[in-house]
N, C-alpha and C positions, 0 to 999 in steps of 0.2 A: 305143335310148337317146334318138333324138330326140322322139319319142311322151314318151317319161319326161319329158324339158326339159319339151315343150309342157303337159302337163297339172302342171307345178310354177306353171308360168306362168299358168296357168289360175284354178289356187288363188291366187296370188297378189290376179288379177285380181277374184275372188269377192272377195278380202280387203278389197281395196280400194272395192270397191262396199258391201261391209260398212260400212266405216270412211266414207265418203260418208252413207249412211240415218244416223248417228250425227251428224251433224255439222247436221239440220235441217232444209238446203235442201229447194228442190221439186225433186222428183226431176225434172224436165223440163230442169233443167240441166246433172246428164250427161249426153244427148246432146247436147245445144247445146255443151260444154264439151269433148267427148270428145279432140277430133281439132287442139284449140287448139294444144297444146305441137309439131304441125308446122309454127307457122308459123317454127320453127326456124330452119328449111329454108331461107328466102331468106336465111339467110348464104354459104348456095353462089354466091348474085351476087357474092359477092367475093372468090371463091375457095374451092378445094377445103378448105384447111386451117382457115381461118378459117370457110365450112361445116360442116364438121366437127367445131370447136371448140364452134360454136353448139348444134348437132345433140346433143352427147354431153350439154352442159352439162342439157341439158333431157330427156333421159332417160338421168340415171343416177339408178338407184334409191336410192341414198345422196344426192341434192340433193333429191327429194321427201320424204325421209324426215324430214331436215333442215329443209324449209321447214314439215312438218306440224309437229314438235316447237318449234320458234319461233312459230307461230301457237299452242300449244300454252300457251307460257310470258308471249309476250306477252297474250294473250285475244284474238286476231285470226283470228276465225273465214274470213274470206278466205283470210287467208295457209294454214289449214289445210285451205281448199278447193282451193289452188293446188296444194298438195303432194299432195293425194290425188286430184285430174286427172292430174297428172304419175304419180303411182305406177298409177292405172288406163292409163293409154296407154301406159305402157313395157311394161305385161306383156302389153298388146294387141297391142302392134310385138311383143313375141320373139316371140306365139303363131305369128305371122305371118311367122317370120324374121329380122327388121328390127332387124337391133342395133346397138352401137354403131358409130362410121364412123370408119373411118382414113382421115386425108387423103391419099390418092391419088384420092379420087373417091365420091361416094357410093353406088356399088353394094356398096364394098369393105367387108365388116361385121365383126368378130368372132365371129362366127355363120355366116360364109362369105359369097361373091360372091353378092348377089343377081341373078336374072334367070338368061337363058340363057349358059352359060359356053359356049359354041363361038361365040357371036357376034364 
């Protein structure tokens, strides 16, 4: 089943790169752009919960989905770049694991404990 998640997530991931080539940029800005949505992450400087607030806010796939179709409606091809970074990097984090974080700490995912669990 896991194998099954990862290649949903995969396709997803294609989809999303799909929907990027549509949108015009040079392509030299997916990788420049890829790994943006963790600067999340310094919300953990201010704690677990409020890290984790930050963290989820930026990869759930219903707020990329969201920011694409308001770049969509306003004619703001940014905002519909924003949302299809955010949809490429979340399907890149599940490939990887890396899902959403419950605050008790950010190894804690939905997807299970990352790292080594005997530590």
């Amino acid at each position: 089943m896991k194998n099954l998640l990862k290649l949903e997530e995969l396709a997803l991931m294609v989809l999303g790169i799909f929907m990027f080539g549509l949108l015009g940029y040079q392509w030299w800005w997916l990788p420049v752009l890829i790994l943006a949505p963790d600067i999340s992450m310094l919300g953990y400087l201010l704690g677990s919960k409020i890290g984790a607030a930050c963290y989820n806010v930026l990869h759930h796939r219903g707020f990329a989905i969201l920011l694409y179709f308001v770049g969509i409606y306003f004619m703001l091809p940014i905002i519909q770049l924003i949302g299809t970074i955010l949809f490429i990097h979340t399907a890149m984090d599940r490939i990887f694991g890396y899902g959403l974080k419950y605050d008790k700490g950010f190894k804690f995912t939905h997807l299970g404990e990352i790292g080594n669990k005997n530590e």
